[in-house]
C-alpha positions in Angstrom: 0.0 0.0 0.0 1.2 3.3 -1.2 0.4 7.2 1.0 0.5 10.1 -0.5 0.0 13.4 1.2 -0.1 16.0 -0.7 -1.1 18.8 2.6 -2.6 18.5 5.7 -6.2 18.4 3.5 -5.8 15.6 1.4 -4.2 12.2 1.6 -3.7 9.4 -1.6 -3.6 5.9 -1.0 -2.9 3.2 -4.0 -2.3 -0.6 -3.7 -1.4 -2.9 -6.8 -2.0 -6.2 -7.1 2.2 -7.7 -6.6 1.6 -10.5 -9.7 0.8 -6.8 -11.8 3.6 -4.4 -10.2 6.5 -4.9 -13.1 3.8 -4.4 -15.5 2.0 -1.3 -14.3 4.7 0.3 -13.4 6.8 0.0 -16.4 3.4 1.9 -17.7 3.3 4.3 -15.9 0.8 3.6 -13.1 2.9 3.6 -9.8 0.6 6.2 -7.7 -3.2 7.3 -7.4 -3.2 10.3 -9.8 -1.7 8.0 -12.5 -5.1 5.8 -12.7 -7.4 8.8 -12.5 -6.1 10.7 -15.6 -8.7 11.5 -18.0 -7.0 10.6 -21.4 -7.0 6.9 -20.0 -8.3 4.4 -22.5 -12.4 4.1 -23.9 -15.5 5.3 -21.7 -18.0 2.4 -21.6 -20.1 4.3 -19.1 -20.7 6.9 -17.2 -23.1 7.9 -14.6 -23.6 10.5 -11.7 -20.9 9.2 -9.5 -19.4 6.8 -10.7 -17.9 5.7 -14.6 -15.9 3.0 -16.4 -13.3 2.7 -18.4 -11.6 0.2 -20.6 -7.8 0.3 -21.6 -5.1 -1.7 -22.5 -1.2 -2.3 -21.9 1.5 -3.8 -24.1 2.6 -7.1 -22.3 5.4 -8.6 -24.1 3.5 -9.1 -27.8 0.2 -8.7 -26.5 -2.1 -6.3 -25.4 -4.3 -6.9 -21.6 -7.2 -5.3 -21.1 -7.9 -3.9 -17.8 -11.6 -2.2 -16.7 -11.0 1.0 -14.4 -14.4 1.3 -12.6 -13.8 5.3 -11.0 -16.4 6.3 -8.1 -17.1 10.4 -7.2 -19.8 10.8 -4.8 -21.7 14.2 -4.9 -21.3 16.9 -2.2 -24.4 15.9 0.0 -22.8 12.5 0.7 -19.8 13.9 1.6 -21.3 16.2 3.9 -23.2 12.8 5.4 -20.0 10.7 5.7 -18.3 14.1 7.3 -21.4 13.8 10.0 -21.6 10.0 10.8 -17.3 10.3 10.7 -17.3 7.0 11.6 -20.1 5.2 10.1 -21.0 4.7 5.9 -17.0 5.9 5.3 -16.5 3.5 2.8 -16.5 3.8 -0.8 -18.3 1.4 -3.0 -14.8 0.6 -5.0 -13.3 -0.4 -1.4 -16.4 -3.1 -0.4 -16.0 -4.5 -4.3 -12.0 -5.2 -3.8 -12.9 -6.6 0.0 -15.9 -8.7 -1.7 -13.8 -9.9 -4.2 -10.9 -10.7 -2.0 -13.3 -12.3 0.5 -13.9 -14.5 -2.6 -11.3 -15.6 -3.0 -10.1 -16.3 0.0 -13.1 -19.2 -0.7 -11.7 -20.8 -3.7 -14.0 -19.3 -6.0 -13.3 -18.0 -9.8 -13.8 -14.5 -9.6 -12.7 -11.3 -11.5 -9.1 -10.0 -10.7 -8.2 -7.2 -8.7 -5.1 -5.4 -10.0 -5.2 -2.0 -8.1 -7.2 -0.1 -6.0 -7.0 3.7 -5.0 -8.7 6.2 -2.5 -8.5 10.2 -2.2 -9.1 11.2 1.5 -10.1 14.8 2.8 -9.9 15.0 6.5 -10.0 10.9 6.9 -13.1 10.6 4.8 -12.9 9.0 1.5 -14.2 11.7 -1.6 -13.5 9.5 -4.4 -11.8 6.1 -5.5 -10.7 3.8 -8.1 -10.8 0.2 -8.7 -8.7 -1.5 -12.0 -9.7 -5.2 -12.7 -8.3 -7.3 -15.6 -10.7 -8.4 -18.2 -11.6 -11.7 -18.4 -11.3 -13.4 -21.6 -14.4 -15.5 -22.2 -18.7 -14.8 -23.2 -21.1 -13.2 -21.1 -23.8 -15.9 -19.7 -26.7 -13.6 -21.1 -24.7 -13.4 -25.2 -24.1 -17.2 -25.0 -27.6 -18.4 -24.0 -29.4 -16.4 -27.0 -27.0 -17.8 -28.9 -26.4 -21.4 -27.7 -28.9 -24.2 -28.9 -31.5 -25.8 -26.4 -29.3 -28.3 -25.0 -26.7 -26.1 -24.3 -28.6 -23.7 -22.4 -29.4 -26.5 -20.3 -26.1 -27.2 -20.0 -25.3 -23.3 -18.9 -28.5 -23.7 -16.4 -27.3 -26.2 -14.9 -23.7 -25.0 -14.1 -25.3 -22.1 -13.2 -27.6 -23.5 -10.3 -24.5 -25.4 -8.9 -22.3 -22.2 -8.6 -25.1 -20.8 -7.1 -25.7 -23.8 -4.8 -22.1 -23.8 -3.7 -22.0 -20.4 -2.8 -24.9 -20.6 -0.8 -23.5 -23.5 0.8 -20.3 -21.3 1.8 -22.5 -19.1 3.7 -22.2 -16.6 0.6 -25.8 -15.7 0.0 -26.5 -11.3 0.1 -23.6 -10.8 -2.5 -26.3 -12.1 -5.6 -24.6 -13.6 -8.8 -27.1 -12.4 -11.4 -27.0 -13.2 -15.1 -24.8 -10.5 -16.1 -21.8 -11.2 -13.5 -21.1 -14.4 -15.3 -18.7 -15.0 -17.9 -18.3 -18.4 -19.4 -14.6 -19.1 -20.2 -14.6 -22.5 -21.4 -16.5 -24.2 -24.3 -19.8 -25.7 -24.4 -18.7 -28.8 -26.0 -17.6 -30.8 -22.6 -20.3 -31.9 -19.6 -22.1 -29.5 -18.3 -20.2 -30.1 -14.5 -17.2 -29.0 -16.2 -18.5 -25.6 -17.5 -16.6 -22.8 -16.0 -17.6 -19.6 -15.0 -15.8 -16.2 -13.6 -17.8 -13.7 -11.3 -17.5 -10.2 -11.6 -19.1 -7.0 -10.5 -19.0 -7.8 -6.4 -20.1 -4.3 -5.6 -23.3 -5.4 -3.1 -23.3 -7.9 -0.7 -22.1 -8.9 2.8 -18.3 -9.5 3.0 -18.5 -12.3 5.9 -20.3 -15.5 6.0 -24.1 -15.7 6.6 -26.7 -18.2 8.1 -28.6 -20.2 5.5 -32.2 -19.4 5.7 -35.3 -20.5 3.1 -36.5 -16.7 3.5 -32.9 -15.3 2.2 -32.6 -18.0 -0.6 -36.3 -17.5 -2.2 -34.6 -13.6 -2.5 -31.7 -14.5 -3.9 -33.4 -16.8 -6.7 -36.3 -14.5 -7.7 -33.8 -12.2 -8.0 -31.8 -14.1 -10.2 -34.8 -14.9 -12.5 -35.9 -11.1 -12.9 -32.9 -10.8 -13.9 -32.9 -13.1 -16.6 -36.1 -12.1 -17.6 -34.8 -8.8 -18.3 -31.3 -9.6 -19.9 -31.9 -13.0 -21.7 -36.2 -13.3 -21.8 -38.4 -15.6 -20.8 -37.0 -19.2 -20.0 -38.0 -22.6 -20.9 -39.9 -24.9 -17.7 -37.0 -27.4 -18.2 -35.0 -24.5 -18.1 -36.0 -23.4 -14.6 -36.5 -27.1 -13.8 -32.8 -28.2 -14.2 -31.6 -24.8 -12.9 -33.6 -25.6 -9.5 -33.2 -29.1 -9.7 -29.3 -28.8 -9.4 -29.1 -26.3 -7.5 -31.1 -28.7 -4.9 -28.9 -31.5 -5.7 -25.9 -29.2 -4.7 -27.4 -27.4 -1.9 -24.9 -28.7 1.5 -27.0 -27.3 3.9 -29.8 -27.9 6.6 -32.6 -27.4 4.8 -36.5 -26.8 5.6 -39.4 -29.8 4.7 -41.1 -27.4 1.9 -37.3 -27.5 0.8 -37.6 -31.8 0.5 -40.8 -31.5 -0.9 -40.1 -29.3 -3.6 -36.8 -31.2 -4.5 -38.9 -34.8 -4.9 -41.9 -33.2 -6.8 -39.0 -31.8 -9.5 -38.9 -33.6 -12.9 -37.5 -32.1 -15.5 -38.3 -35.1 -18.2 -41.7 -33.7 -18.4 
């Protein structure tokens, strides 16, 4: 972790990832202001208070891409976090590197951190800056409009184990929707051997949680809005395998409407 103060008003923190040091810094990027720069790479959005940005670096005959997700809150939520000093202090971009950490500290595939930045006034964080590499692979959403029926029972069903597994973990608040998956293997092998890499950890608890049938039903309709909205309107054998596996994969102590749901599944119908 690097401190820079520039006065007794302001104060800069950066940390890079150790695997990406050489690389980074033989670009460039060694300190906060050097990932906030304006000219850096393509917009792909931008919002209120917060935007992203996509860029690239020459590694040896290649180029890596890297996503720079910036966050800027507006002046009334400074004034807030400058009341409650020490409560709601902590930037979005922070929780997302702490979620993702927490992650995989659990063994699970999840996007890369490769460095992470905070401006301070007074103590309280005023803006930040999270860089993650890009994952080489096709979003869940692209590759089920585009994958044949079989296959997208093949993608349900991976789906509803990952799911099952993280629940399992005690990882339940921190929602994987539709568009936080990329597949980055091919469809032509099992479906238990489909692989998938989270991203976007921005909401969520970073700890583990207590199993319960109320926070589970949450989780999936969640889910499946989601995939209403991003994908459409999914097949019964569809939903059936997605909740049929997840059941199957599902380590923990479970309610009887939980057992009676799993036995009246069948997906043949």
């Amino acid at each position: 972790m690097q401190l820079q103060r520039n006065n007794n008003l302001f104060s800069k923190q950066c940390w890079i990832n150790e695997n990406y040091n050489d690389l980074l810094v033989s670009s460039a990027f060694s300190g906060y202001d050097d990932f906030v720069r304006n000219e850096l790479g393509k917009s792909i959005r931008v919002e209120k208070e917060k935007s992203i940005t996509f860029f690239k670096i020459n590694q040896h005959d290649k180029r890596k891409g890297f996503y720079l997700k910036r966050e800027f809150p507006k002046w009334y939520k400074l004034v807030k976090r400058f009341i409650y000093f020490k409560k709601n202090n902590k930037l979005a971009t922070l929780h997302e590197l702490q979620l993702i950490q927490f992650y995989q500290d659990n063994n699970i595939s999840v996007v890369i951190p490769v460095a992470w930045g905070e401006k301070r006034m007074f103590g309280i964080p005023v803006s930040g800056f999270l860089v993650q590499e890009e994952v080489q692979g096709v979003e869940f959403p692209l590759l089920m409009k585009s994958s044949s029926r079989q296959e997208r029972i093949k993608l349900m069903r991976a789906y509803g184990k990952l799911i099952a597994e993280l629940h399992s973990k005690g990882i339940i608040s921190s929602t994987v929707r539709v568009t936080d998956l990329i597949c980055t293997t091919s469809l032509n092998v099992e479906w238990n051997e489909i692989s998938f890499v989270i991203i976007d950890r921005e909401n969520g608890e970073i700890g583990y949680e207590k199993f319960t049938f109320e926070k589970c039903v949450d989780c999936l309709s969640f889910i499946l809005k989601r995939y209403f909205v991003f994908i459409g309107e999914p097949t019964g054998r569809e939903l059936c395998y997605f909740l049929k596996t997840y059941l199957d994969y599902l380590h923990v102590d479970t309610k009887p409407m939980f057992k009676k749901l799993y036995f009246s599944i069948d997906c043949h119908k």
